[in-house]
C-alpha positions as CSV (number, residue, x, y, z in Angstrom):
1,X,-10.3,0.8,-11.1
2,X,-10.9,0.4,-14.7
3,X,-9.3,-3.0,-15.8
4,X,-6.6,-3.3,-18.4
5,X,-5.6,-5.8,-20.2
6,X,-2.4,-4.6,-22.0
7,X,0.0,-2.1,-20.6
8,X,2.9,-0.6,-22.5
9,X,6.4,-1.2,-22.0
10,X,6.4,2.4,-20.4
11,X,4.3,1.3,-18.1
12,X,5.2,-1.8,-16.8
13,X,8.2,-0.4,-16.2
14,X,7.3,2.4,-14.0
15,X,5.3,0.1,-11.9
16,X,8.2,-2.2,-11.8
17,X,10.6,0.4,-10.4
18,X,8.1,1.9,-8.1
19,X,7.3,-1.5,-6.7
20,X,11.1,-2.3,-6.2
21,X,11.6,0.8,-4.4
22,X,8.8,0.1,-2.1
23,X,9.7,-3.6,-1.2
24,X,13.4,-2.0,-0.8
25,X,12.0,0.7,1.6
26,X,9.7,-2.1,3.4
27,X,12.6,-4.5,3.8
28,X,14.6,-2.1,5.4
29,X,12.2,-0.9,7.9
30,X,11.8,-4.6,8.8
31,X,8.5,-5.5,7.6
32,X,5.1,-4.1,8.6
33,X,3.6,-4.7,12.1
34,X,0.0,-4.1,12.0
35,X,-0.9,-5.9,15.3
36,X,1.8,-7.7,17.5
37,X,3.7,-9.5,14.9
38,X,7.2,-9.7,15.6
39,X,10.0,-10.9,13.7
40,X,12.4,-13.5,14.4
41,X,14.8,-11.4,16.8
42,X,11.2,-10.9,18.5
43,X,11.4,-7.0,17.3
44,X,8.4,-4.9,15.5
45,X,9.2,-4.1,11.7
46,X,8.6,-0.3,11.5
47,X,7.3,0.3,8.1
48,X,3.3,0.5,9.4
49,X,4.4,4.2,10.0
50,X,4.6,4.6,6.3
51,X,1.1,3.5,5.7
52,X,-1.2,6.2,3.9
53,X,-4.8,4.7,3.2
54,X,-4.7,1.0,5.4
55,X,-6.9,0.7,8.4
56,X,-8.6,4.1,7.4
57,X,-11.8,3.6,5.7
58,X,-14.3,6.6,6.0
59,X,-11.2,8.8,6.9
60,X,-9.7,11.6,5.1
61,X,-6.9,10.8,2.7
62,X,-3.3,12.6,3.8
63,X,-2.3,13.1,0.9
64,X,-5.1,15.2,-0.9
65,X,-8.4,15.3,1.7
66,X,-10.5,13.1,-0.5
67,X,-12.1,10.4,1.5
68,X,-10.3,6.6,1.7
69,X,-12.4,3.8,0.4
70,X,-12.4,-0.3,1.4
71,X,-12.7,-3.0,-1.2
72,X,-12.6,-7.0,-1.1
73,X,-10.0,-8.6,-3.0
74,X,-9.5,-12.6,-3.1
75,X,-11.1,-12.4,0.8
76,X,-8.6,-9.2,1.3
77,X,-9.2,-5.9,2.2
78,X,-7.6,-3.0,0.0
79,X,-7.8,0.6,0.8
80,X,-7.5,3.8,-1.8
81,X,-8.1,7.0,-2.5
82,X,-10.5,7.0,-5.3
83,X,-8.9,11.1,-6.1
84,X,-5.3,10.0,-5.5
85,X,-5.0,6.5,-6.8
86,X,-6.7,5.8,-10.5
């Protein structure tokens, strides 16, 4: 992703509100289970099922058929669609 140093006010605000409303949406679904993670009441979160591009390296992306792509950050892996996600 081409690295920016300065974003306008525009901007910061649509990834603020964007990022709300998917911490919002995550929160209610109870959290994401990827493997057998439970939370305290011992029950699975649900919002895995909402997951587009994770776990699917080499795959094709749902959203537009381009083909998802892994990359290392800080010892993490991060999964994209290099056609939907610039």
């Amino acid at each position: 992703f081409p690295a920016k140093q300065i974003i306008s006010v525009k901007e910061w605000k649509t990834v603020f509100s964007h990022a709300k409303r998917i911490l919002k949406k995550g929160i209610e679904k109870r959290g994401t289970s990827i493997s057998d993670w439970r939370d305290l009441y011992g029950c699975k979160g649900e919002n895995q099922n909402e997951l587009k591009a994770y776990g699917r390296e080499g795959k094709c992306c749902l959203m537009c058929g381009g083909t998802i792509c892994r990359i290392k950050q800080g010892g993490r892996s991060t999964f994209y669609c290099p056609d939907c996600q610039q």
